[in-house]
TORZA-347093 format. One line per field, with one value per residue: x, y, z of N, C-alpha, C in turn; residue number from 0. Coordinates in steps of 0.2 Angstrom, whole numbers. Each point is the difference from the previous one (the first is absolute). Example, Ala and Ser with C-alpha at 12.3 -4.5 7.8 and 13.67 -1.06 7.14 Angstrom:
% residues 2
n_east: (66;-2)
n_north: (-28;5)
n_up: (39;-4)
ca_east: (-4;4)
ca_north: (6;6)
ca_up: (0;1)
c_east: (4;-4)
c_north: (6;5)
c_up: (0;3)
pos: (0;1)
% end
This chain:
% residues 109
n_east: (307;-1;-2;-3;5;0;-3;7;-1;-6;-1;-6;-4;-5;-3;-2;-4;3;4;3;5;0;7;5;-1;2;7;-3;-1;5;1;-5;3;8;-6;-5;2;2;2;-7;-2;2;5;0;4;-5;-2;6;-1;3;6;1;4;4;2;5;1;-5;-1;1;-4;4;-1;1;-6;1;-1;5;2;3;2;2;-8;1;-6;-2;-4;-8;3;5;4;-2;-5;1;-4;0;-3;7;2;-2;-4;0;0;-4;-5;1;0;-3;-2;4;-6;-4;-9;-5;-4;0;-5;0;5)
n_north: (-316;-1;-5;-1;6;-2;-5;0;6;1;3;-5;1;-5;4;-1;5;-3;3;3;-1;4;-4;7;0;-4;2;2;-7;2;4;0;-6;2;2;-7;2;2;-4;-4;5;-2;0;-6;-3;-2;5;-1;1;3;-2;3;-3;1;-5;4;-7;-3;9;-1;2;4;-3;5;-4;-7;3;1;6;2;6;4;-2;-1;-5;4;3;-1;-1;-3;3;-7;-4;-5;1;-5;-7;-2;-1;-5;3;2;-6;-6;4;1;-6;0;4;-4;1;4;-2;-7;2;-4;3;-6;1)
n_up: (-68;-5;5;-2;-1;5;-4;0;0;-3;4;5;4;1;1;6;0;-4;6;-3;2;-6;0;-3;6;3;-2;-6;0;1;-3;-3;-1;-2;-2;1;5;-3;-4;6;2;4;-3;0;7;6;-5;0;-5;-2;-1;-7;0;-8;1;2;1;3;3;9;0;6;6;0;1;-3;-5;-4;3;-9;5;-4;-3;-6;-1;-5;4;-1;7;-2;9;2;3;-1;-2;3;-2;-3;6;-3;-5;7;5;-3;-1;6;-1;-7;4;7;0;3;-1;3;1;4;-1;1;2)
ca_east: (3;-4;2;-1;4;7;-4;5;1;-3;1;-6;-3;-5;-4;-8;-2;-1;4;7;8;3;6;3;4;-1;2;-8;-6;2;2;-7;-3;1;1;-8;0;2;-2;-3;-4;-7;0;6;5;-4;-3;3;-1;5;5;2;4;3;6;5;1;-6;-2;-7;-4;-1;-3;6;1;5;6;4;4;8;5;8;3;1;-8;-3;-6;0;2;6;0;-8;0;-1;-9;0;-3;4;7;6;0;2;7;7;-1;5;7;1;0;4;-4;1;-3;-7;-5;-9;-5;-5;3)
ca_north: (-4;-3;-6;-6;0;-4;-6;-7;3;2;0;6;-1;2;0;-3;6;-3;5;-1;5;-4;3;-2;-3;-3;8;5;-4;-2;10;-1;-6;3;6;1;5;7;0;-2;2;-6;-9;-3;-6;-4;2;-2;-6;-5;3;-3;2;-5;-7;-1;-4;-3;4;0;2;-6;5;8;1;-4;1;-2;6;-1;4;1;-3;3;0;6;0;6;6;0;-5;-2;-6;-5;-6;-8;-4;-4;1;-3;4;8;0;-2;5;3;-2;0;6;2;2;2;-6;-1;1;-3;3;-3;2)
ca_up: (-5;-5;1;-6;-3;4;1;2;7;5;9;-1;7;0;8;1;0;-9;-2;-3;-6;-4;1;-4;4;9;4;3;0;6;1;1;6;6;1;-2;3;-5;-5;-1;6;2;-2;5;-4;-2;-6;-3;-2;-5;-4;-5;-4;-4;1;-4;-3;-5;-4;1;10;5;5;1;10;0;-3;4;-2;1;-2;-3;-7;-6;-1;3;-1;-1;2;5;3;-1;4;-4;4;-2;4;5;2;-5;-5;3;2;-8;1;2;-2;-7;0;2;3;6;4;-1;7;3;2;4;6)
c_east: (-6;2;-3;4;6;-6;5;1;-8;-2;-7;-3;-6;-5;-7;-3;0;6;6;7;4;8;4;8;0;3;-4;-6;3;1;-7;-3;1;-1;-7;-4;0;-3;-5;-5;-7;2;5;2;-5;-6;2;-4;5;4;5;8;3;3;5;1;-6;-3;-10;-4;3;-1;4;1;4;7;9;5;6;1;6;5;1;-4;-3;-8;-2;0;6;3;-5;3;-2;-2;1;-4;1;6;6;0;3;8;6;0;4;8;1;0;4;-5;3;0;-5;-4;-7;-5;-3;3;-1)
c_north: (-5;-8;-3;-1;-6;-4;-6;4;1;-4;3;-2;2;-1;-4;4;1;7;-4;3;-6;5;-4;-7;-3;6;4;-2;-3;6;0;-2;5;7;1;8;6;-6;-3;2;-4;-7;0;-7;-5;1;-4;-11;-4;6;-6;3;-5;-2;2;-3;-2;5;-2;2;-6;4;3;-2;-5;-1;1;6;0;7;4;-4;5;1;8;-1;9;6;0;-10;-4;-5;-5;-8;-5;-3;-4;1;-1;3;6;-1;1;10;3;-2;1;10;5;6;1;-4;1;-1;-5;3;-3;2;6)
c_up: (-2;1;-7;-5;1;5;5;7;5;7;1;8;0;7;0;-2;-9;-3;-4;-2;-1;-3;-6;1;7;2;3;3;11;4;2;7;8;2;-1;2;-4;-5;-4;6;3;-1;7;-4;0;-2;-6;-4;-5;-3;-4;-4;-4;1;-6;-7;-4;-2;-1;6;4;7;4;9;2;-6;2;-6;0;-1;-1;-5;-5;-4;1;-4;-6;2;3;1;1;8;-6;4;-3;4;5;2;-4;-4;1;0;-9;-3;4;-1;-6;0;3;6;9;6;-2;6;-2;-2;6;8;2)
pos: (0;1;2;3;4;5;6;7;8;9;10;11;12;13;14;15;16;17;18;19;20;21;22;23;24;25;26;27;28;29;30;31;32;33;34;35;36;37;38;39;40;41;42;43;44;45;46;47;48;49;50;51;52;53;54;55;56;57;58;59;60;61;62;63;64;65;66;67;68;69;70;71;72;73;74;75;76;77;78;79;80;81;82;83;84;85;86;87;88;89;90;91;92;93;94;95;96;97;98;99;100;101;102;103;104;105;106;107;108)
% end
């Protein structure tokens, strides 16, 4: 998929090493993380230098390693179901209650 297209979604990781992927979504961008192994040959987790995803609501980079995940909302991404990134708990949490969502997970745990 042609991520520029859907600029309020992109999800990207980039490595020490000056490498990078850049995702139409955290779904894929996390699919990714976990499975550096197949899909990123040589990198590892702590190759890893920054990851970024868009805050939902402000509809701006914030950092994907600490971010705060709500999934089985109604919100779909360009590809479907999405996990939806927020900066702060609170903004996750009114999100989950305004959407009726599933739940919302930590990153940082």
């Amino acid at each position: 998929m042609f991520v520029a297209k859907y600029p309020d979604w992109i999800a990207e990781v980039r490595f020490r090493d000056g490498g990078y992927a850049v995702f139409d979504g955290p779904k894929d961008l996390i699919k990714y993380l976990n499975d550096l192994k197949r899909y990123a040959p040589g990198h590892h987790q702590e190759d890893i230098e920054a990851i970024f995803v868009m805050d939902y609501y402000e509809v701006r980079p914030i950092d994907g390693s600490t971010a705060f995940y709500v999934e089985g909302s109604d919100v779909k991404g360009p590809m479907g179901a999405e996990f939806i990134p927020f900066e702060n708990e609170s903004d996750a949490r009114k999100f989950l209650k305004d959407t009726r969502a599933t739940k919302y997970s930590d990153s940082r745990k």
